[in-house]
N, CA, C and O atoms as a DFTB+ gen file, in Angstrom:
520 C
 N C O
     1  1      39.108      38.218      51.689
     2  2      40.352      37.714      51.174
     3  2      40.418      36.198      51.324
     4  3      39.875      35.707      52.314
     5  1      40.995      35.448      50.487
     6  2      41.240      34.325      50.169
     7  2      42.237      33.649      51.238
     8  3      43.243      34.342      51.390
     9  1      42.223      32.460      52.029
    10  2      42.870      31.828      52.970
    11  2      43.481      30.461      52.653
    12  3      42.815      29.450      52.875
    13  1      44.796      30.374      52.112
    14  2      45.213      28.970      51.312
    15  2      45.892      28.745      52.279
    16  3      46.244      29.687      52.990
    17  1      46.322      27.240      52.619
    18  2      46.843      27.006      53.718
    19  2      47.121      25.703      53.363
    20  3      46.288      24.924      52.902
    21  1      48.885      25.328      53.681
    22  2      49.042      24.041      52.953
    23  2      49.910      23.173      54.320
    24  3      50.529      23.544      55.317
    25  1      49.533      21.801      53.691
    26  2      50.143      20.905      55.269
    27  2      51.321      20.238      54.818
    28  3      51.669      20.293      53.638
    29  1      52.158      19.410      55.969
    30  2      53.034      18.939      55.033
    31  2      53.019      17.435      55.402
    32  3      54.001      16.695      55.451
    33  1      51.645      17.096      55.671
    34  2      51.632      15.473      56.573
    35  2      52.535      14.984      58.140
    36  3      52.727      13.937      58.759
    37  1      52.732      15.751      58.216
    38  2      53.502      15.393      59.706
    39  2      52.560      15.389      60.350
    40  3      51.544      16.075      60.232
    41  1      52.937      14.249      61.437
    42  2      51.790      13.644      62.185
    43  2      51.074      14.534      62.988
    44  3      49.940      14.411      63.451
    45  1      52.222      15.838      63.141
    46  2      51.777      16.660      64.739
    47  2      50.627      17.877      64.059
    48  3      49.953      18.581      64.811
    49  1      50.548      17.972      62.630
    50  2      49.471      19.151      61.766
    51  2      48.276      18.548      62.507
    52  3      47.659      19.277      63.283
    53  1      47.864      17.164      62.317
    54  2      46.566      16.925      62.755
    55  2      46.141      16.751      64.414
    56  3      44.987      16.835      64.834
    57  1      47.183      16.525      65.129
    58  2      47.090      16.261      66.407
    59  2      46.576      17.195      67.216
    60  3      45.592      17.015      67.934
    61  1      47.558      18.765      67.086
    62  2      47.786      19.474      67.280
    63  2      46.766      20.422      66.705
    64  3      46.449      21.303      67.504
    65  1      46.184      20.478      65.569
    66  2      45.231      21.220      64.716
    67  2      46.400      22.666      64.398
    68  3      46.581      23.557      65.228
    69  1      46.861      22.630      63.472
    70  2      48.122      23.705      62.512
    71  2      48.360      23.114      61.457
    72  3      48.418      21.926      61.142
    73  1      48.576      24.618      60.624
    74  2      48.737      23.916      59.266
    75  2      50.574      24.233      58.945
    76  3      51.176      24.718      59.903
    77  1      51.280      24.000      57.837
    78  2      52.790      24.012      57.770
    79  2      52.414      25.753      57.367
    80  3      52.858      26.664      58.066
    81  1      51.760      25.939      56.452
    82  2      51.717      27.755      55.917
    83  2      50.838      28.085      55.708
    84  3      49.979      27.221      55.532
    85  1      50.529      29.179      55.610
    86  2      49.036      29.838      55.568
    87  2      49.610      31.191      54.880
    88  3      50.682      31.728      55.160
    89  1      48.524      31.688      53.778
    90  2      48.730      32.898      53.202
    91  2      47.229      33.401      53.090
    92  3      46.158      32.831      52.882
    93  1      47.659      34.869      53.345
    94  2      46.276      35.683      53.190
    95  2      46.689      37.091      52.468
    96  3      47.314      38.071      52.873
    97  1      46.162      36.814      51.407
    98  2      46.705      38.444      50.154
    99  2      48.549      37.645      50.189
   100  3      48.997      36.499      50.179
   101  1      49.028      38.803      50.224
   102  2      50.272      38.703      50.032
   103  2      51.242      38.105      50.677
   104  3      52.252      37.642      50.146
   105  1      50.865      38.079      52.348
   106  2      51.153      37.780      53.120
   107  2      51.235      35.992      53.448
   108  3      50.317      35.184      53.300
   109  1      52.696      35.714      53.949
   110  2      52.517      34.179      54.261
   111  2      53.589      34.268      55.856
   112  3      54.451      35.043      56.272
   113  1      52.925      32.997      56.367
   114  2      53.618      32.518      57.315
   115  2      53.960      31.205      57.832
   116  3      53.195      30.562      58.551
   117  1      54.916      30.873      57.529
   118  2      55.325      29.291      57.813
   119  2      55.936      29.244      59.251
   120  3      56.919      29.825      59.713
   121  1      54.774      28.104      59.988
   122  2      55.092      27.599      61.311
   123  2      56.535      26.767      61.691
   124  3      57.081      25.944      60.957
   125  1      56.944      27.151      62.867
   126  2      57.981      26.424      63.373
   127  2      58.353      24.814      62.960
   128  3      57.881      23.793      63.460
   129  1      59.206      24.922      62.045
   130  2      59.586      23.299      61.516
   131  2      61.045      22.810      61.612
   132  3      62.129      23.394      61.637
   133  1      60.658      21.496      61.658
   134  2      62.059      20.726      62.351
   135  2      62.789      19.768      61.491
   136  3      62.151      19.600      60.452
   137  1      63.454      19.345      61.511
   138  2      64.128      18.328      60.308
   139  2      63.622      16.950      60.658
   140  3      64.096      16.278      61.574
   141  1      62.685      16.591      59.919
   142  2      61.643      15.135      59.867
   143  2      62.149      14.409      59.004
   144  3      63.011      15.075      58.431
   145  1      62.090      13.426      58.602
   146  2      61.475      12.616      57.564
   147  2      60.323      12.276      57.473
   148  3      59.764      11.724      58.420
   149  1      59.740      12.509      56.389
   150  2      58.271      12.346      56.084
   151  2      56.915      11.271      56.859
   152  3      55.686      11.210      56.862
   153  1      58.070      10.566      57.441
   154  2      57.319       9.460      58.727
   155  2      57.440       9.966      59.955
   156  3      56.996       9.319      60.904
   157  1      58.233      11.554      60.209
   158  2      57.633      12.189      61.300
   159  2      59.033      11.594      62.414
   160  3      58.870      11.560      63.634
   161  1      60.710      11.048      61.576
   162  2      61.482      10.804      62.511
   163  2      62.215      12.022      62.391
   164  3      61.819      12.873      61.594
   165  1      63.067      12.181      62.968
   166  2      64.253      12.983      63.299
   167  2      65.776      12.734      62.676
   168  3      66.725      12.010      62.977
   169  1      65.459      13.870      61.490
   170  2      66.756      13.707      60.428
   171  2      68.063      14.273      60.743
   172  3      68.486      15.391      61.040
   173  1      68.524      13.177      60.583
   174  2      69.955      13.783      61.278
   175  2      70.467      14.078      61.951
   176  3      71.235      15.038      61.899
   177  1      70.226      13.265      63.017
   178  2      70.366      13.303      64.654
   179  2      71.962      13.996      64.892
   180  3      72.920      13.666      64.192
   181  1      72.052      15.087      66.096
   182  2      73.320      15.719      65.791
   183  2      74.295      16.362      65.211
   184  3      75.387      16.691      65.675
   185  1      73.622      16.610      63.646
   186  2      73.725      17.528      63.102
   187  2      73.549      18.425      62.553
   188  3      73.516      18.388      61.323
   189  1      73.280      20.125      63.567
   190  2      72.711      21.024      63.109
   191  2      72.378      21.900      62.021
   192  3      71.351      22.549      61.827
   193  1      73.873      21.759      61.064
   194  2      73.764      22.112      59.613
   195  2      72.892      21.513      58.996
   196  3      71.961      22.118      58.465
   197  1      73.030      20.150      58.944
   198  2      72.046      19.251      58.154
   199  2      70.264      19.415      58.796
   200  3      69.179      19.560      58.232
   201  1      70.635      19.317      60.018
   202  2      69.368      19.352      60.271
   203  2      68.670      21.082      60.092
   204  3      67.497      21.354      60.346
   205  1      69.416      21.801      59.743
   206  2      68.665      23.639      59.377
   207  2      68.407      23.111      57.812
   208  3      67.363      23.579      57.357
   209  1      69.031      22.356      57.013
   210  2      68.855      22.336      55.798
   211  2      67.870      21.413      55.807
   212  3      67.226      22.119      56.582
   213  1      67.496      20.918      55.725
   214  2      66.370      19.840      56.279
   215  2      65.160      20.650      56.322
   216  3      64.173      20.492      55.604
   217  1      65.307      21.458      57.151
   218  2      63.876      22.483      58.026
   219  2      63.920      23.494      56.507
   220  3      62.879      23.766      55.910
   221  1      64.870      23.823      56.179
   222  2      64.484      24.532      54.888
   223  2      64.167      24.353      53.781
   224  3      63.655      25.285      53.160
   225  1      64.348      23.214      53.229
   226  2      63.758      22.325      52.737
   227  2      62.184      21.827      52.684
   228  3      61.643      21.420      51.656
   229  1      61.455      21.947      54.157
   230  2      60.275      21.871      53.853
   231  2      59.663      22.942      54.201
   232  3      58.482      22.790      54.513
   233  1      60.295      24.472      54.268
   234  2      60.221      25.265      54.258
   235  2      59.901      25.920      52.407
   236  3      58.878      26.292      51.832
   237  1      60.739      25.846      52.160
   238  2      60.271      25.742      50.243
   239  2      59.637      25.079      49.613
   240  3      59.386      25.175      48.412
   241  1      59.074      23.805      50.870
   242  2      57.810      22.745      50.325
   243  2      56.636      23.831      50.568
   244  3      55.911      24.376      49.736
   245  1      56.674      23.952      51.789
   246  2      55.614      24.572      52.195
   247  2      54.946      26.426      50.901
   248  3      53.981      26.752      50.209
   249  1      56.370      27.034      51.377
   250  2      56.026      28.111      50.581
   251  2      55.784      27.866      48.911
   252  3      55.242      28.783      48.294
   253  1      56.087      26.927      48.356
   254  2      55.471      27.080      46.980
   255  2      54.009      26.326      46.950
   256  3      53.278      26.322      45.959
   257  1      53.762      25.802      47.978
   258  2      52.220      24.869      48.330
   259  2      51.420      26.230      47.839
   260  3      50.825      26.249      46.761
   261  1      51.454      27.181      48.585
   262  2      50.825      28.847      48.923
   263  2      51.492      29.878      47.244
   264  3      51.088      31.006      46.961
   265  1      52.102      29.411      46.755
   266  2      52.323      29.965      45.682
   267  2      53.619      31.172      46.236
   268  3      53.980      32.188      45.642
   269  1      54.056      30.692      47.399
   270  2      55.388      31.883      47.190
   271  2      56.902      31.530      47.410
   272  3      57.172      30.432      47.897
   273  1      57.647      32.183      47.161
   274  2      59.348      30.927      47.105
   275  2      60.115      31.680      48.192
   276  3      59.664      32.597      48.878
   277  1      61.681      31.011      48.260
   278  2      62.170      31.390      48.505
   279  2      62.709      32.608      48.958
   280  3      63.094      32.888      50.093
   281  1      62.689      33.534      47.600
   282  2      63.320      34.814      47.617
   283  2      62.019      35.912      48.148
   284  3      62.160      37.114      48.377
   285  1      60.960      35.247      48.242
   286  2      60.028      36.735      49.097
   287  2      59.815      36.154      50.678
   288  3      58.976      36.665      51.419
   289  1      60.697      34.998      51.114
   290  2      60.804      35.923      52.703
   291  2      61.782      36.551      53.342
   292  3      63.007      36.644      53.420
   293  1      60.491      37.060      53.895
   294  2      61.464      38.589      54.940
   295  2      61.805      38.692      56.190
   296  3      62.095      39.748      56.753
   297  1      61.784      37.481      56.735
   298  2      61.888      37.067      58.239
   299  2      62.137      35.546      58.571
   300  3      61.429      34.573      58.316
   301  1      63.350      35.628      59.214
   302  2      63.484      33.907      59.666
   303  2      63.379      34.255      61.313
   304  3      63.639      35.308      61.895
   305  1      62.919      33.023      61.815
   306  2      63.176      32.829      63.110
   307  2      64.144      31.390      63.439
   308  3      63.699      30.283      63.134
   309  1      65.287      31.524      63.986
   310  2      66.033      30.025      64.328
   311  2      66.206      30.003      65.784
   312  3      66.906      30.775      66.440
   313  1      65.435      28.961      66.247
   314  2      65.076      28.588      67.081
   315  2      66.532      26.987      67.601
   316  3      66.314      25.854      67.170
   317  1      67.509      27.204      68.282
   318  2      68.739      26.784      68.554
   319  2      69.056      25.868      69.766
   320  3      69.478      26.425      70.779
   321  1      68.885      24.413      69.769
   322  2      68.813      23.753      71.515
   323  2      70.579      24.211      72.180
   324  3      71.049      23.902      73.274
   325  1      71.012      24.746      71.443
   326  2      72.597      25.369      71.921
   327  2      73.330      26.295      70.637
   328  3      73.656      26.168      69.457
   329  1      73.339      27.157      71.583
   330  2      74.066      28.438      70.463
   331  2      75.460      28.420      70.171
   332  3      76.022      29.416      69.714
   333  1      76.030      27.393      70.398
   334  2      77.273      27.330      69.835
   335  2      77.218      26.518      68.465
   336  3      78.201      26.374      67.737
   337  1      76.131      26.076      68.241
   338  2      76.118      25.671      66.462
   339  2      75.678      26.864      65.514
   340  3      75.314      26.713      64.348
   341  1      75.753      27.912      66.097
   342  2      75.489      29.005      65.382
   343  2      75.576      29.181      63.919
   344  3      74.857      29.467      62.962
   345  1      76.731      28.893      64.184
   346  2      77.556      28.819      63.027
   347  2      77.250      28.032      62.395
   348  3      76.847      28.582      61.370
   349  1      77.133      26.728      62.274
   350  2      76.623      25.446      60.821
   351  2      75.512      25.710      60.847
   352  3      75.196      25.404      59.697
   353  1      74.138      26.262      61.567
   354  2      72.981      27.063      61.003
   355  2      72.864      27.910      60.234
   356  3      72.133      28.012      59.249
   357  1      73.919      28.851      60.858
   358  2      74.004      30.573      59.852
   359  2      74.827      29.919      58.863
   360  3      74.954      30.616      57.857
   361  1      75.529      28.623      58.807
   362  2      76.083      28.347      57.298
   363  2      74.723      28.101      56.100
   364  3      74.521      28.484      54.948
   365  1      74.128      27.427      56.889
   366  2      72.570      26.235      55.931
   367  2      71.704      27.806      55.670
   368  3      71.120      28.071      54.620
   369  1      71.772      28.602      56.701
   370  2      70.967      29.950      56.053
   371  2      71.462      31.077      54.954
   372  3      70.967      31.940      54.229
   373  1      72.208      30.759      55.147
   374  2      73.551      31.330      54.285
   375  2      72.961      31.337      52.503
   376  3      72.646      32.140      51.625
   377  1      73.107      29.562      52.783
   378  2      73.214      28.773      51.495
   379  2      71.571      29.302      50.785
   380  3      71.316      29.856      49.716
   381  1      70.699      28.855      51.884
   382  2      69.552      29.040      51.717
   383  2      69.121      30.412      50.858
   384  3      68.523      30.530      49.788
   385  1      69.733      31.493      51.873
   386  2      68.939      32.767      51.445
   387  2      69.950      34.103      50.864
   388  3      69.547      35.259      50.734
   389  1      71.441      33.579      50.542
   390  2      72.395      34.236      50.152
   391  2      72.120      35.676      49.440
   392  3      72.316      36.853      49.743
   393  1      71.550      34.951      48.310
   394  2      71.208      36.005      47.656
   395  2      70.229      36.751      47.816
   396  3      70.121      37.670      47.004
   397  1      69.224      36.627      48.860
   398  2      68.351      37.710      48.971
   399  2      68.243      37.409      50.542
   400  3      67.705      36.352      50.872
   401  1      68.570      37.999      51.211
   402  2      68.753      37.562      52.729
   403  2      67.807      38.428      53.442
   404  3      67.830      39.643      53.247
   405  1      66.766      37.747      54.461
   406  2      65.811      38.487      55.033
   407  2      66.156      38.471      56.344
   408  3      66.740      37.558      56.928
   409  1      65.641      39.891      56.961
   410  2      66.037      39.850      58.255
   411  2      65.764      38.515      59.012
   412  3      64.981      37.663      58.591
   413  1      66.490      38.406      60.183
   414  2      66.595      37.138      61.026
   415  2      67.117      37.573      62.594
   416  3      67.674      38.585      63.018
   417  1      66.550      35.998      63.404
   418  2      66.861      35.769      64.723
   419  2      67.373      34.909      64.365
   420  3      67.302      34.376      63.257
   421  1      68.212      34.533      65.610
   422  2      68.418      33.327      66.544
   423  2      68.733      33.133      68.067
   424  3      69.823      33.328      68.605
   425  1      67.858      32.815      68.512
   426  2      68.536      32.729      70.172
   427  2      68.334      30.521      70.329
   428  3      68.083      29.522      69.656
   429  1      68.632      30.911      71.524
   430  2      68.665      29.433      72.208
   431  2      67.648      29.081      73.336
   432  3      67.415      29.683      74.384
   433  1      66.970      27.645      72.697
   434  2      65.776      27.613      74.091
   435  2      66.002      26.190      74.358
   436  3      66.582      25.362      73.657
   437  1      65.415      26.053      75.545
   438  2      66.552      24.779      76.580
   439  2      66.049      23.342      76.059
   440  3      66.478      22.285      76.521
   441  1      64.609      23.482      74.535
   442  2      64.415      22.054      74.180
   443  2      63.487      22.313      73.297
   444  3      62.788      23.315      73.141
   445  1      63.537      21.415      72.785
   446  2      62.436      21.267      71.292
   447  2      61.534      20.054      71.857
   448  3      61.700      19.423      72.901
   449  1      60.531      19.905      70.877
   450  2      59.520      18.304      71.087
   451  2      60.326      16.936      71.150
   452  3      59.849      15.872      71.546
   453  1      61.445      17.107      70.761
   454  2      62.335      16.110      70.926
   455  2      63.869      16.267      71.023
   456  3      64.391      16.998      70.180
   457  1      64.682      15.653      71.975
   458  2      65.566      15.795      72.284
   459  2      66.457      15.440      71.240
   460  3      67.586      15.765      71.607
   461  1      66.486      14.917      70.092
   462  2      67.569      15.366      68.868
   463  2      67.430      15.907      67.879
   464  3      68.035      15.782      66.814
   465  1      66.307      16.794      68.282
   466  2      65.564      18.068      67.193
   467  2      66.778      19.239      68.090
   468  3      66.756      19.498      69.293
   469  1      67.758      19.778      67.045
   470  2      68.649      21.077      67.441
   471  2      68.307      21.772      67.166
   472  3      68.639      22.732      67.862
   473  1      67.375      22.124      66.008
   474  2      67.028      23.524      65.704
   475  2      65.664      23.343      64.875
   476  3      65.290      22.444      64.121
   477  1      64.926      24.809      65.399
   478  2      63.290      24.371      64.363
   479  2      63.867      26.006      64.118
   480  3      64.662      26.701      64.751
   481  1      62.718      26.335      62.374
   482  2      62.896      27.841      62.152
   483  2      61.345      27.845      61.642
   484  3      60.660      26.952      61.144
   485  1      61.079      29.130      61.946
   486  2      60.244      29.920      61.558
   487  2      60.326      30.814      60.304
   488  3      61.426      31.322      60.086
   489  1      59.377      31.063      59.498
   490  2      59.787      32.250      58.606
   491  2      58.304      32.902      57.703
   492  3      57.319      32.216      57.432
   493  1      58.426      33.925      57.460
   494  2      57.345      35.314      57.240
   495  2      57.789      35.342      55.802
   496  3      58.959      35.289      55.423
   497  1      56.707      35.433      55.041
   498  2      57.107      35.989      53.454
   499  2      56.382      36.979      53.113
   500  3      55.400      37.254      53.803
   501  1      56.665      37.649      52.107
   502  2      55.245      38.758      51.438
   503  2      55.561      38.541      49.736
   504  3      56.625      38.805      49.176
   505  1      54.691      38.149      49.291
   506  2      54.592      37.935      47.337
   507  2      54.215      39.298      47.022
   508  3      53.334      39.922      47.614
   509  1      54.799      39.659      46.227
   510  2      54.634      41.139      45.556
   511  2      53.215      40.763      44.849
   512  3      53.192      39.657      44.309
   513  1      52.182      41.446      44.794
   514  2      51.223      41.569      43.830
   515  2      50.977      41.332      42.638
   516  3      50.252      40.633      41.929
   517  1      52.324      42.632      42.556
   518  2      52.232      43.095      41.023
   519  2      53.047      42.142      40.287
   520  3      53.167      42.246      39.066
């Protein structure tokens, strides 16, 4: 099977050795991402809505790199530096995946790579075949 795997230039793909998504057959998986700007700063310091929309954003960079969108994933992970923004996350996911909404987490962990990174997400797709 065929292994496409697309980056999104952030400084930490090469440092680190990871790519932003990787698909094999049908299957894709996009690594934990944070709200950057393309020079690798921190968008939107303090605000978690903006900053989930941000992360999803190169979240739909990533998945059409691999040839799959939006509406075929089936799993988010939101990853939260405080769970009381719950809510302006689950708003930006909302927006994001309204109409076809894939199962999901969110819990809270005590820090990200940087202290005004609030939230990174994860997310799982599958492209229908046929």
């Amino acid at each position: 099977m065929t292994v496409r795997r697309a980056f999104s230039g952030a400084p930490w793909e090469s440092r680190i050795g990871y790519c932003r998504a990787l698909r094999i057959g049908p299957l894709v998986w996009v690594t934990g991402t944070t709200s950057v700007t393309p020079e690798g700063n921190v968008q939107a310091p303090g605000d978690p809505y903006l900053q989930a929309l941000r992360c999803f954003e190169i979240i739909e960079e990533a998945l059409s790199k691999v040839g799959a969108h939006t509406p075929d994933v089936v799993r988010t992970r939101m990853f939260v530096t405080d769970i009381g923004h719950w809510q302006e996350v689950g708003r930006a996911h909302k927006e994001v995946f309204g109409a076809h909404p894939p199962t999901t987490t969110m819990v809270e962990v005590s820090g990200l790579i940087d202290p005004e990174m609030l939230v990174e997400i994860e997310a799982d797709a599958y492209v229908d075949p046929a």
